[in-house]
GUDO-613386 format. One record per residue (C-alpha): residue number from 1; residue in one letter; y, z, x. Coordinates in steps of 0.25 Angstrom, whole numbers, plus 5000, padded with zeros to 4 digits. Last residue first. Example, Ala and Ser with C-alpha at 12.3 -4.5 7.8 and 13.67 -1.06 7.14 Angstrom:
 num residu   py   pz   px
   2      S 4996 5029 5055
   1      A 4982 5031 5049
end
This chain:
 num residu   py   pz   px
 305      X 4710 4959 5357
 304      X 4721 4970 5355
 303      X 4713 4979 5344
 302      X 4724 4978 5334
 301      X 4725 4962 5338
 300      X 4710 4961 5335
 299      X 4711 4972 5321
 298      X 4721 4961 5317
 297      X 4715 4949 5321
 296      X 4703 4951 5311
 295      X 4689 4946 5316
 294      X 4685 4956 5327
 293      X 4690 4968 5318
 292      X 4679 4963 5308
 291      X 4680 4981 5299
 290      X 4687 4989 5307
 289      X 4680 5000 5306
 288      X 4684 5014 5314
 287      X 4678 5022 5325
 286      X 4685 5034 5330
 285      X 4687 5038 5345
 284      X 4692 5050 5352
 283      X 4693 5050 5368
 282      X 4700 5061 5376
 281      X 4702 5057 5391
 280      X 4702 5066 5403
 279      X 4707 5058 5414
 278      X 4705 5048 5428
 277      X 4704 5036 5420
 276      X 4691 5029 5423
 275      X 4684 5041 5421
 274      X 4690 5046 5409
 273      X 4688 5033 5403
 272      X 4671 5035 5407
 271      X 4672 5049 5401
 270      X 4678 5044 5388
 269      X 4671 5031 5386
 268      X 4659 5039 5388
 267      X 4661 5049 5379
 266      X 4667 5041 5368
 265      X 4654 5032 5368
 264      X 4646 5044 5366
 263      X 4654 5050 5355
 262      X 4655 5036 5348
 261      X 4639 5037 5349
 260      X 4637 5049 5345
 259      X 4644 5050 5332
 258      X 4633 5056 5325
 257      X 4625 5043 5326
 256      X 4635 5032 5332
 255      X 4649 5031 5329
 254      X 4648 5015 5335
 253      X 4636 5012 5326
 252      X 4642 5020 5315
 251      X 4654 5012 5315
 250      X 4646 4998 5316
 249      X 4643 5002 5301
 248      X 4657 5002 5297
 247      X 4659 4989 5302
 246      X 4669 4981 5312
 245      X 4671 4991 5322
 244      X 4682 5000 5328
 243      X 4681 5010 5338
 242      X 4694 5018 5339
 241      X 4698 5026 5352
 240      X 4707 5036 5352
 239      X 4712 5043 5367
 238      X 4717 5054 5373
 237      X 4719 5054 5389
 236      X 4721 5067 5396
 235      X 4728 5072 5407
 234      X 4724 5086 5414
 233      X 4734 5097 5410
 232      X 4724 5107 5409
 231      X 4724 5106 5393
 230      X 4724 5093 5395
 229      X 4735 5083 5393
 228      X 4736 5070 5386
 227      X 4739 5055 5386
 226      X 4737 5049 5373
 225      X 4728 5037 5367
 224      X 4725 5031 5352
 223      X 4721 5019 5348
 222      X 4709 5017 5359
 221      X 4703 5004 5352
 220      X 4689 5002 5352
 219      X 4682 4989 5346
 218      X 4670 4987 5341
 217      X 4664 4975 5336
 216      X 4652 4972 5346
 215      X 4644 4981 5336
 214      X 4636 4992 5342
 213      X 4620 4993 5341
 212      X 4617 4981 5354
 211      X 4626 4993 5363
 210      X 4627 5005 5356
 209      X 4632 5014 5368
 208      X 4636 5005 5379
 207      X 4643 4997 5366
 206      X 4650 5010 5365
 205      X 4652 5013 5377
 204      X 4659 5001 5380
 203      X 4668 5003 5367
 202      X 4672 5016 5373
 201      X 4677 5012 5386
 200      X 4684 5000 5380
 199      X 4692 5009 5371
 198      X 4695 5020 5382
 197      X 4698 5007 5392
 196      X 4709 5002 5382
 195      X 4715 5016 5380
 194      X 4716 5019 5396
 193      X 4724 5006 5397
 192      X 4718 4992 5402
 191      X 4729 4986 5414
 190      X 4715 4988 5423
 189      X 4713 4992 5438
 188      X 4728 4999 5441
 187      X 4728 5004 5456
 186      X 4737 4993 5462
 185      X 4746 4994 5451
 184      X 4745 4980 5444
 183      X 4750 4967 5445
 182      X 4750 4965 5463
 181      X 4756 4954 5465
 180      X 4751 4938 5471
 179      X 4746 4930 5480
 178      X 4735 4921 5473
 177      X 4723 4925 5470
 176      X 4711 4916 5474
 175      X 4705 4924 5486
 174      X 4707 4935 5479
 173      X 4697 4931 5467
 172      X 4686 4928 5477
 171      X 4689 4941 5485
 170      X 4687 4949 5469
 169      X 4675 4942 5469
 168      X 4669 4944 5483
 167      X 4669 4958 5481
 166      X 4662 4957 5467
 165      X 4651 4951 5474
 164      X 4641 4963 5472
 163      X 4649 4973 5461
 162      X 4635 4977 5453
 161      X 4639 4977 5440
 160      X 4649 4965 5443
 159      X 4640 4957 5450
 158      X 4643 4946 5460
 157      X 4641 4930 5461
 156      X 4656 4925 5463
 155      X 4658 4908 5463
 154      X 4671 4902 5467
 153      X 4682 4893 5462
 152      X 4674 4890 5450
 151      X 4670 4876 5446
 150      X 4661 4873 5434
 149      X 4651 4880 5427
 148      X 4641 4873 5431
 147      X 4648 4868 5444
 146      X 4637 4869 5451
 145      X 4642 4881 5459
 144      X 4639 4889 5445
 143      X 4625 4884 5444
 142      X 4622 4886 5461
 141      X 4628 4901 5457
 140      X 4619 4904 5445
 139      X 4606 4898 5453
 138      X 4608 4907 5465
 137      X 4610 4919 5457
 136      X 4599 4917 5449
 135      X 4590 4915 5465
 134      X 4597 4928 5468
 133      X 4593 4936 5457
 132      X 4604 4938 5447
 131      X 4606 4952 5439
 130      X 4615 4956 5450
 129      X 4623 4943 5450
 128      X 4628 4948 5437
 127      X 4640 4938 5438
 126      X 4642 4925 5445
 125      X 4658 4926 5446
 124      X 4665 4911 5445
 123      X 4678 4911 5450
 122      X 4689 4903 5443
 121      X 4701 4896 5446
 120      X 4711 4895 5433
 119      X 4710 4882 5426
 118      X 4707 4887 5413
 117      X 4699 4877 5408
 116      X 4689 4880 5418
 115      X 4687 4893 5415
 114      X 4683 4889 5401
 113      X 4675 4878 5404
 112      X 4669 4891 5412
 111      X 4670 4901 5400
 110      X 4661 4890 5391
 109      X 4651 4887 5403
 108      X 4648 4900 5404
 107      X 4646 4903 5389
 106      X 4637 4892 5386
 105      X 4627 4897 5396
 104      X 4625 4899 5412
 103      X 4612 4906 5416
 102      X 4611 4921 5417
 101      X 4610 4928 5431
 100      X 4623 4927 5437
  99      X 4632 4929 5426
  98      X 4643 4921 5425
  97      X 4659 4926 5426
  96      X 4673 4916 5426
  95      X 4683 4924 5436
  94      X 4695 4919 5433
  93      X 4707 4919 5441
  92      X 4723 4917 5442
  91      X 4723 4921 5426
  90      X 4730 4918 5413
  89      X 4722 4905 5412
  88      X 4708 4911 5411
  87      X 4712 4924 5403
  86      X 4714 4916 5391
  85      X 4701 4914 5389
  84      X 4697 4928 5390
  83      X 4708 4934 5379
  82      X 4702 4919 5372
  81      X 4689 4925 5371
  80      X 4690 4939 5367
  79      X 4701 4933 5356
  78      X 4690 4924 5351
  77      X 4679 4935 5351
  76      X 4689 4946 5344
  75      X 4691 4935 5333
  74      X 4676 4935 5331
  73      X 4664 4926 5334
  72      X 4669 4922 5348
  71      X 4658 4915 5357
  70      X 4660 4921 5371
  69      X 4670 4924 5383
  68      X 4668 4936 5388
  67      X 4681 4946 5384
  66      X 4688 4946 5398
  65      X 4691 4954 5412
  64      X 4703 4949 5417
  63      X 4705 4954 5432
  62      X 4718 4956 5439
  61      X 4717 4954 5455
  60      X 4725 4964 5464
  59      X 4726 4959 5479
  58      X 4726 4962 5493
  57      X 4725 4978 5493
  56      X 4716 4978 5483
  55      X 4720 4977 5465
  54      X 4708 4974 5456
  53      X 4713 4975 5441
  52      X 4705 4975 5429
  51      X 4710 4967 5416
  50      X 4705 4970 5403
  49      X 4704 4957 5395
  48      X 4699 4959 5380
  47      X 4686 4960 5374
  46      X 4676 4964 5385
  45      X 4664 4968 5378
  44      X 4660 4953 5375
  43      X 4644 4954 5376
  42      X 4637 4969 5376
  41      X 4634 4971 5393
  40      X 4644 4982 5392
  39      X 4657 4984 5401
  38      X 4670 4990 5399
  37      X 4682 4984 5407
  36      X 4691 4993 5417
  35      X 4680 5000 5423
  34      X 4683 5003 5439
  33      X 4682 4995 5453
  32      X 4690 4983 5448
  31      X 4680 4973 5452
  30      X 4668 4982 5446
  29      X 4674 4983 5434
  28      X 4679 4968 5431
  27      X 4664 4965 5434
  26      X 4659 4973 5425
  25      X 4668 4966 5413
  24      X 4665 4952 5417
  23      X 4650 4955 5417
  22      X 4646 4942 5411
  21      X 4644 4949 5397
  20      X 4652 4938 5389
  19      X 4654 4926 5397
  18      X 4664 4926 5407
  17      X 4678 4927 5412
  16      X 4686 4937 5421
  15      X 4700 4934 5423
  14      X 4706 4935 5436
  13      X 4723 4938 5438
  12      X 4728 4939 5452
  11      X 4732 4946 5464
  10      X 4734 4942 5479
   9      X 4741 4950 5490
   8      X 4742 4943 5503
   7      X 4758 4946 5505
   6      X 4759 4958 5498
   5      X 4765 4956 5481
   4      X 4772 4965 5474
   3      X 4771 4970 5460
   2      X 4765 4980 5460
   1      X 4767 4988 5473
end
């Protein structure tokens, strides 16, 4: 039952940290079994912290996927990072990410001075190892047992796309939970709602759609959402999405020619959300300007970053 505890059972809180595009995201997905965090190789999709959760016989461990950390230029950048900063202390674990095949820059060494700061206990996960041959992978792990980035509890080489190592992960962060009980139903995987992963859905094929064309400034909020019936009494989801952008001629890129594009993108978030959820879902959305959203508190706090 929630709430109480068996003997050996362990559970915990792990916040996943890392540069921009480290595969945070993909690597939440594959733990948990399902999509609960929209991926795209564009830098900083992830804007806020969207927890997935893992829950086995023997434990139920919380994961933290975070904004990527990086060089803020807006308001929305400076509150993306310190919603990830602020998950290092408020955790049992962190899970700092590298990539395996890319050399360590600026941006590592910043995240693990941050780590470090923290004082929670870390594992360090070597990402991407399937874009590695085995003589990178070598050198990447005999840099990071160095020391070059400091002291971890342990090191992890695996890949989120392909799921190889991901097993000895989630027995790595076990082995360093605590006793403790169970915080969600045993068959809940996220504590996003449906509205939330409507509007990331269609934000990720948008940028799946335009990709270098569409601006990085939109935002989609679902503002509207009701539980309906069929005419053959099957349950349906009504939802309103609104795309907002910064520009009247970012609008047209997102709208497309004819419309096509926004059709497109609808589509697809619809049918995938259906798929996740297990119903018929009807999916309007309207675009509107909102002329530097990132830079004005009041369109941030609206929006909830």
């Amino acid at each position: 039952m929630l709430g109480q505890t068996a003997a050996d059972f362990r559970s915990g809180f792990v916040t996943l940290v890392g540069r921009p595009n480290v595969g945070k995201s993909t690597l939440l997905n594959s733990i948990i079994g399902r999509k609960v965090a929209i991926v795209s190789d564009k830098p900083q999709t992830t804007r806020t912290q969207i927890r997935g959760v893992r829950t086995t016989a023997n434990s139920q461990i919380v994961f933290l996927d975070t904004p990527g950390i990086h060089r803020a230029r807006t308001m929305l950048g400076e509150r993306t990072n310190r919603s990830a900063t602020d998950s290092l202390k408020s955790v049992d674990l962190v899970c700092f990410l590298v990539e395996a095949h890319t050399v360590l820059g600026k941006g590592d060494h910043f995240i693990a001075d941050l780590v470090k700061g923290a004082g929670t206990q870390a594992i360090c996960v070597v990402n991407k190892i399937d874009l590695a041959d085995k003589d990178l992978l070598i050198a990447q792990l005999t840099r990071l047992g160095s020391g070059e980035l400091g002291e971890f509890a342990a090191f992890v080489p695996l890949s989120g796309t392909s799921g190889e190592g991901i097993d000895a992960l989630v027995a790595e962060i076990e082995s360093r939970l605590e006793i403790g009980p169970r915080y969600y139903p045993e068959e809940m995987t996220t504590d996003q709602p449906e509205t939330f992963l409507a509007a990331e859905l269609v934000r990720e094929q948008l940028i799946a759609d335009a990709r270098e064309e569409l601006p990085h400034s939109i935002a989609v909020l679902v503002d509207e959402f009701e539980e309906r019936t069929t005419k053959s009494g099957d349950p349906l989801l009504a939802m309103r999405a609104v795309v907002r952008v910064e520009r009247d001629s970012q609008k047209g890129i997102v709208i497309g020619k004819g419309g096509e594009r926004l059709k497109r993108a609808g589509t697809n978030a619809r049918m995938e959300l259906e798929k996740l959820l297990g119903a018929r879902v009807h999916l309007e959305i309207a675009v509107r300007v909102d002329p530097d959203w990132q830079r004005k508190p009041k369109s941030l706090d609206r929006m909830g970053f």
